[in-house]
C-alpha positions as CSV (number, residue, x, y, z in Angstrom):
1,X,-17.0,-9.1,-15.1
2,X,-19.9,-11.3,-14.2
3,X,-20.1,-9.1,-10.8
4,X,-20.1,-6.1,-11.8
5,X,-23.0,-6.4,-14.5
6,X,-25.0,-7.7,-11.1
7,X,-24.1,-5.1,-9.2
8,X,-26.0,-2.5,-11.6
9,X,-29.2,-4.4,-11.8
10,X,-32.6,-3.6,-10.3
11,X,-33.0,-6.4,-8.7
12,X,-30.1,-8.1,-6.6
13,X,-29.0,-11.2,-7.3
14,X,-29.0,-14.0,-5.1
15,X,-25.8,-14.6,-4.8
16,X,-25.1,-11.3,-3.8
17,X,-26.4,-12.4,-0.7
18,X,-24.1,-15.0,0.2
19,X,-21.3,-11.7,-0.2
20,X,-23.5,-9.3,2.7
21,X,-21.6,-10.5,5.8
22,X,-17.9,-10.0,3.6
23,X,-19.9,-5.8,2.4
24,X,-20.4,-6.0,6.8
25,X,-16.9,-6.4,7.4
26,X,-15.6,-4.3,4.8
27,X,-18.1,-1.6,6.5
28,X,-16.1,-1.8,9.6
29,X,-12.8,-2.0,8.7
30,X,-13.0,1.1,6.3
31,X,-15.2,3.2,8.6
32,X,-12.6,2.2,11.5
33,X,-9.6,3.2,9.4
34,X,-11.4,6.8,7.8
35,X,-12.3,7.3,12.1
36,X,-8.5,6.5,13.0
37,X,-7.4,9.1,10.2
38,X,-9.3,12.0,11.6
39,X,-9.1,11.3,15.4
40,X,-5.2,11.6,14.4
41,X,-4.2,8.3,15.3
42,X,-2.8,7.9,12.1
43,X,-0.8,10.1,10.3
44,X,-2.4,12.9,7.3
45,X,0.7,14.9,6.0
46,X,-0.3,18.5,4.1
47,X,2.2,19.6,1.5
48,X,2.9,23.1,1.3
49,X,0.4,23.7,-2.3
50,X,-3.1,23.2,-2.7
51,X,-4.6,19.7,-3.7
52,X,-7.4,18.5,-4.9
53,X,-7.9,14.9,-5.0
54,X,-10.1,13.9,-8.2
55,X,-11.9,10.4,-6.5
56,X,-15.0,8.5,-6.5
57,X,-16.9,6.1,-4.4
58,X,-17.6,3.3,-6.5
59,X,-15.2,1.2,-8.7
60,X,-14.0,2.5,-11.6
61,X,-15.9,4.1,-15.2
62,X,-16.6,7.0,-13.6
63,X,-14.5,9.6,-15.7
64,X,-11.7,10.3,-13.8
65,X,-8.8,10.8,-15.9
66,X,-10.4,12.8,-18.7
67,X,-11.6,15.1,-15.1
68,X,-8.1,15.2,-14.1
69,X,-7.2,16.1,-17.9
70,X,-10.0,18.9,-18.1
71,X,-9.2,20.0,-15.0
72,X,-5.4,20.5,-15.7
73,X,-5.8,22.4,-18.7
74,X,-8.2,24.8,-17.6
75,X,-5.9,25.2,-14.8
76,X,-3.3,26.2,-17.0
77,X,-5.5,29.1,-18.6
78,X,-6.3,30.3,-15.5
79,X,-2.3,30.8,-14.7
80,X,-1.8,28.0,-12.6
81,X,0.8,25.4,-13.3
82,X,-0.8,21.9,-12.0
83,X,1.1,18.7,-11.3
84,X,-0.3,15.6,-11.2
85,X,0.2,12.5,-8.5
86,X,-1.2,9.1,-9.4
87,X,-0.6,5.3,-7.6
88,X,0.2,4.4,-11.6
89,X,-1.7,0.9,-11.6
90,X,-0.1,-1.7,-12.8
91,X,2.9,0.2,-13.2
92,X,6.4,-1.1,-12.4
93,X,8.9,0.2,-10.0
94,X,11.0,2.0,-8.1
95,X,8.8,4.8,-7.2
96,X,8.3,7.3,-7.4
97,X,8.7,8.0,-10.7
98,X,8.6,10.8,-13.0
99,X,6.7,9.9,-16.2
100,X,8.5,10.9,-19.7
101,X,7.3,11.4,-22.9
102,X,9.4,7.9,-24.1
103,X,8.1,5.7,-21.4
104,X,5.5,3.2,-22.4
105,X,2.4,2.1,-20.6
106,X,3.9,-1.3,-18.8
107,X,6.7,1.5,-17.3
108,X,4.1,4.0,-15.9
109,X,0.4,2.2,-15.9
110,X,-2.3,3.3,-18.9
111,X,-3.9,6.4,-17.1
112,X,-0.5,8.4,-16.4
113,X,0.4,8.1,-19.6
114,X,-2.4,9.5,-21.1
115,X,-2.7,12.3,-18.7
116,X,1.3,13.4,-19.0
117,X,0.7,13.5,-22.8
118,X,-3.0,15.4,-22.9
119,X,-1.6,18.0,-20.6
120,X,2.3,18.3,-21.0
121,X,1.7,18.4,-16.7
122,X,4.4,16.7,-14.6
123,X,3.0,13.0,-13.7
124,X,4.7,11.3,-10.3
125,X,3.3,8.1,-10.1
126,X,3.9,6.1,-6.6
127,X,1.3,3.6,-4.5
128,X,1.9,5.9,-1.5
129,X,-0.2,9.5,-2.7
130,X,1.7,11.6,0.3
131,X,5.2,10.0,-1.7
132,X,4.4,10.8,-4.8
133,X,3.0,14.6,-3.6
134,X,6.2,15.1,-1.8
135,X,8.1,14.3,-4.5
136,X,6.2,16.4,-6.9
137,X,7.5,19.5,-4.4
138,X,11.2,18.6,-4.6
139,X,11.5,17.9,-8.7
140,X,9.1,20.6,-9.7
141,X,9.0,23.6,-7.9
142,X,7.2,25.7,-10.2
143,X,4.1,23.8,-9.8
144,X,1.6,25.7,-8.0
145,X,-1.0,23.1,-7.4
146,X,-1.2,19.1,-7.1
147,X,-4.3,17.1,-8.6
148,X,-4.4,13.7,-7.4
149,X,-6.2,10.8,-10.0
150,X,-8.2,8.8,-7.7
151,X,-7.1,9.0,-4.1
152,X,-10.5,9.9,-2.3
153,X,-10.0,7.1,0.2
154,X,-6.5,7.7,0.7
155,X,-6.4,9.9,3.7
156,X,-3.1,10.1,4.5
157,X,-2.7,12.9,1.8
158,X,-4.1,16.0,3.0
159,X,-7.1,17.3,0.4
160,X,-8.3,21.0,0.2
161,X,-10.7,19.9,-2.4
162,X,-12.4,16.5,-3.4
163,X,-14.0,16.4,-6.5
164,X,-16.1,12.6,-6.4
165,X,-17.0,11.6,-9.9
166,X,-20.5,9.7,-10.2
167,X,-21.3,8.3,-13.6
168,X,-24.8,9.2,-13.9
169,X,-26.2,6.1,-16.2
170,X,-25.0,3.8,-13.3
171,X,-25.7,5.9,-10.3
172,X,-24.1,3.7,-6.9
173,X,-25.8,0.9,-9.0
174,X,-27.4,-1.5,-5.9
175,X,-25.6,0.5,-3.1
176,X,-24.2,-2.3,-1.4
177,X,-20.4,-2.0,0.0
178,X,-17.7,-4.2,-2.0
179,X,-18.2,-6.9,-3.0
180,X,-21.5,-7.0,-2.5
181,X,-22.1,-4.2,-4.5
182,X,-19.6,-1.6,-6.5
183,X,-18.9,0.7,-3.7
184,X,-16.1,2.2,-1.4
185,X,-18.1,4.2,0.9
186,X,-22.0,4.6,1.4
187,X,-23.6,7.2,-0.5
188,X,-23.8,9.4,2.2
189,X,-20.2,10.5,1.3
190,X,-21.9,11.9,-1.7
191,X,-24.5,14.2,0.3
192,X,-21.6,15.2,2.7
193,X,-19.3,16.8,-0.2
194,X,-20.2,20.3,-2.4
195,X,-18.3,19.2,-5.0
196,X,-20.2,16.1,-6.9
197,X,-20.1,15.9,-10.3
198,X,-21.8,13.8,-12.5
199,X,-21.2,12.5,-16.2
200,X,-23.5,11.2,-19.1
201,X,-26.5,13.2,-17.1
202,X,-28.0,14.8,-14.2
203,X,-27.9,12.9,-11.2
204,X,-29.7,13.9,-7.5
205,X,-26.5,13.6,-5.5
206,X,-24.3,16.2,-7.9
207,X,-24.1,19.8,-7.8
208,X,-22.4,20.0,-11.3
209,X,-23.0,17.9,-14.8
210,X,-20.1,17.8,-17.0
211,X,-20.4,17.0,-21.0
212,X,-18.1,14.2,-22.8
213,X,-17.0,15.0,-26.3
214,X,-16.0,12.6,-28.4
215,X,-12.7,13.3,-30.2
216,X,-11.0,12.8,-33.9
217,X,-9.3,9.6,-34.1
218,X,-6.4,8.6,-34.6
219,X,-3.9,5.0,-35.7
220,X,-3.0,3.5,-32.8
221,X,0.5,2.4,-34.5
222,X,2.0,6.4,-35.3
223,X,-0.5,8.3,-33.5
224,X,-1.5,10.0,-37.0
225,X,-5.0,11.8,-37.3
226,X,-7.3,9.6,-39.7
227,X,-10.8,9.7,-40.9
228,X,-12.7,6.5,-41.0
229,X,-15.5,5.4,-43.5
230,X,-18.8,4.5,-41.3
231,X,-19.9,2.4,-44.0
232,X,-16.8,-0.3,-43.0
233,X,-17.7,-2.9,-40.7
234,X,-15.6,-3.0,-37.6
235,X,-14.6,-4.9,-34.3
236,X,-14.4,-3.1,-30.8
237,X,-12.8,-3.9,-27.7
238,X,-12.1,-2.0,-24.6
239,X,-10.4,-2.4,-21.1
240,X,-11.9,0.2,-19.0
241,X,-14.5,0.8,-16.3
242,X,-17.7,0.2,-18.2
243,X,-16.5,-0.9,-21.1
244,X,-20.3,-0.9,-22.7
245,X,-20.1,2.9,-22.6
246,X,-17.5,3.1,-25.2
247,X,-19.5,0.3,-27.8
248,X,-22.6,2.3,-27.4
249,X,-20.7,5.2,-28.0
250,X,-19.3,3.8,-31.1
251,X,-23.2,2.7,-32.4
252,X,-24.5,6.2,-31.5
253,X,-21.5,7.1,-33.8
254,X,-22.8,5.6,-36.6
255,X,-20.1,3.0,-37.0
256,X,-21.4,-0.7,-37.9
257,X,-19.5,-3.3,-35.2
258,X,-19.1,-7.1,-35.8
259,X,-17.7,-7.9,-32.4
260,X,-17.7,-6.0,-29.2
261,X,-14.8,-7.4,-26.9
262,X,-15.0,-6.5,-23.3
263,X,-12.0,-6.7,-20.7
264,X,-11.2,-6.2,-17.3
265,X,-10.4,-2.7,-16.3
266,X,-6.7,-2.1,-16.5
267,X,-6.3,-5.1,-18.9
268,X,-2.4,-5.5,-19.6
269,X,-3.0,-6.5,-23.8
270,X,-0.7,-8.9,-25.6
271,X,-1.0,-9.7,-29.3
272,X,-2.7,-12.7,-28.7
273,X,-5.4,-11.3,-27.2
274,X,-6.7,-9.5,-30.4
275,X,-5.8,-12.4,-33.0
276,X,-8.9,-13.0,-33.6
277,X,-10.5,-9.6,-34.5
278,X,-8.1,-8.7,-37.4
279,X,-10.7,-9.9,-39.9
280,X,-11.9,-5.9,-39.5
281,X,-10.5,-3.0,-39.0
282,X,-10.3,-2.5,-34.6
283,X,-11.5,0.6,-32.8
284,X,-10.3,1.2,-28.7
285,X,-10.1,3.8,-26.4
286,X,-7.4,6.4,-26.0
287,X,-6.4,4.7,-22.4
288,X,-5.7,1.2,-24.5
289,X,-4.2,2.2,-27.4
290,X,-1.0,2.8,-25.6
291,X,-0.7,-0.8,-24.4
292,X,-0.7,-1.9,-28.1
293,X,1.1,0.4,-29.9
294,X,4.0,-1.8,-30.0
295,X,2.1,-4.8,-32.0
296,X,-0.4,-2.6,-33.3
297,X,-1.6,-3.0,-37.4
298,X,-2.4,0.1,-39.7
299,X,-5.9,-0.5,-39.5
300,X,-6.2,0.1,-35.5
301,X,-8.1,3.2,-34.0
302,X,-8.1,5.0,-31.2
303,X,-10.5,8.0,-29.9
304,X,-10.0,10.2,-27.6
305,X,-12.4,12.1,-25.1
306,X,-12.7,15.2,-23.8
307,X,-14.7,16.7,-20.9
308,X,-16.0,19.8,-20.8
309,X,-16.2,21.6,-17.6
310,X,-19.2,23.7,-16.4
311,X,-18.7,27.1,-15.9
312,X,-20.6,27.2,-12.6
313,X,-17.8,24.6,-11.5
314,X,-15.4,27.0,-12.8
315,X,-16.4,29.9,-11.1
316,X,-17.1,28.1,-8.0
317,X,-13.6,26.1,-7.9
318,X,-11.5,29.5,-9.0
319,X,-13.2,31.7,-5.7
320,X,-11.9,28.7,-3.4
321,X,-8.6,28.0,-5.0
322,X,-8.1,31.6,-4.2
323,X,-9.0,31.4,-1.0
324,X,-6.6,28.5,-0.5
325,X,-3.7,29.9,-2.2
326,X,-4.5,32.8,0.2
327,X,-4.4,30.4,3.2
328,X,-1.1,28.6,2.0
């Protein structure tokens, strides 16, 4: 945690410093694989639908899944039927594996979950992206099109489009290579793709800004709709990216918070780690929620987000789906 709030500062940290030659050799190793990809030396496999792979270059917070969520749903008003393929992290095996509406988040990993229930899409969750696509094929054939969560650096799935999130507040924070800094490729990936889009603002590598909404919200323990008195005082905790962007959500909200509790991305929740916030009532995001549904109390929240798509994205994505589905 300590990292990654240095790696989004204005001025580096020395201890950064000591990490440069370990961002050098990650530079090499990563450039040498990406070169061995496209020179064919190792293998890309192409299914026989469209894909686009929903990624970023930088680690985590950047607003994949509700992308993926947006994306799938528009999809589906457009006639399409999309299918989703996700590595499911954290998730336990065999895989791949189908997500169902009764499995729980230890089963199938926090973000599948979420983005099987938003959408009612087909979720195949494997580590292996060209397994999980594959599979997608054989089990559901009416699926037209194949969205991959996160995957940009996995080049052994074939992509006819990558859409790279960037989280505008944030930017590619000091631009250093892991773990120097927070990324996975240089930001010269970013001026090398048309499709760049950024959240929470305008930023000068993206072609396309997308709005967040903030959703109604709902108990964590049933999943019922609820309404919730701002003049209650109230704890907060998150496990996601930036987990800061959801307490300063909450206070733009209006909601008065007696302890903000951070926790690493993909934090795998047990009661005891929120048995000492039950003195007020406990907001968290959508993506947590579903890890403690099972111990949850009454007075637990959840809100989900949406985001909206532009309609120059729309319009721009539609002409060369087209063009693809043409080609395939």
């Amino acid at each position: 945690m300590w990292l990654q709030q240095q790696w989004y500062k204005a001025r580096i940290h020395p201890l950064l410093l000591l990490l440069a030659p370990l961002s050098l050799l990650f530079w090499l190793l990563t450039n040498l694989r990406r070169s061995f990809y496209f020179l064919g030396l190792f293998k890309r496999h192409k299914v026989d639908l469209p894909v686009i792979v929903v990624g970023n270059i930088s680690v985590g917070g950047t607003g994949k899944t509700p992308m993926v969520i947006a994306l799938c749903q528009w999809l589906k008003e457009e006639g399409w039927t999309p299918g989703i393929v996700s590595r499911g992290y954290g998730a336990k095996g065999p895989f791949p594996h189908s997500v169902a509406k009764n499995d729980n988040a230890e089963r199938t990993g926090d973000e599948p979950l979420v983005m099987h229930k938003r959408t009612g899409c087909p979720v195949i969750i494997a580590p292996k992206r060209v397994e999980a696509a594959e599979y997608m094929v054989e089990k559901h054939p009416d699926v037209d099109i194949i969205i991959s969560d996160d995957g940009l650096q996995h080049y052994a799935l074939k992509r006819d489009i990558e859409l790279i999130m960037l989280d505008a507040e944030r930017g590619v924070g000091n631009g250093w290579l892991l773990p120097a800094g927070p990324l996975r490729e240089g930001p010269w990936r970013l001026k090398g793709s048309q499709w760049v889009v950024s959240n929470y603002g305008r930023h000068p590598f993206a072609r396309y800004v997308t709005e967040v909404e903030n959703g109604q919200w709902y108990r964590v323990d049933n999943n019922e709709q609820s309404e919730l008195d701002k003049e209650q005082t109230y704890n907060a905790v998150a496990a996601i990216g930036y987990p800061q962007r959801f307490f300063n959500s909450l206070k733009d909200q209006g909601f008065k918070l007696e302890q903000t509790v951070p926790f690493n991305d993909h934090h795998e929740f047990v009661e005891s780690d929120l048995s000492d916030l039950k003195e007020f009532p406990l907001l968290m995001t959508e993506k947590d929620a579903g890890k403690c549904q099972s111990f949850a109390l009454d007075n637990w929240y959840y809100q989900p987000i949406a985001t909206k798509l532009p309609d120059s994205l729309k319009e721009q994505l539609l002409k060369e789906l087209e063009r693809k589905r043409n080609a395939h």
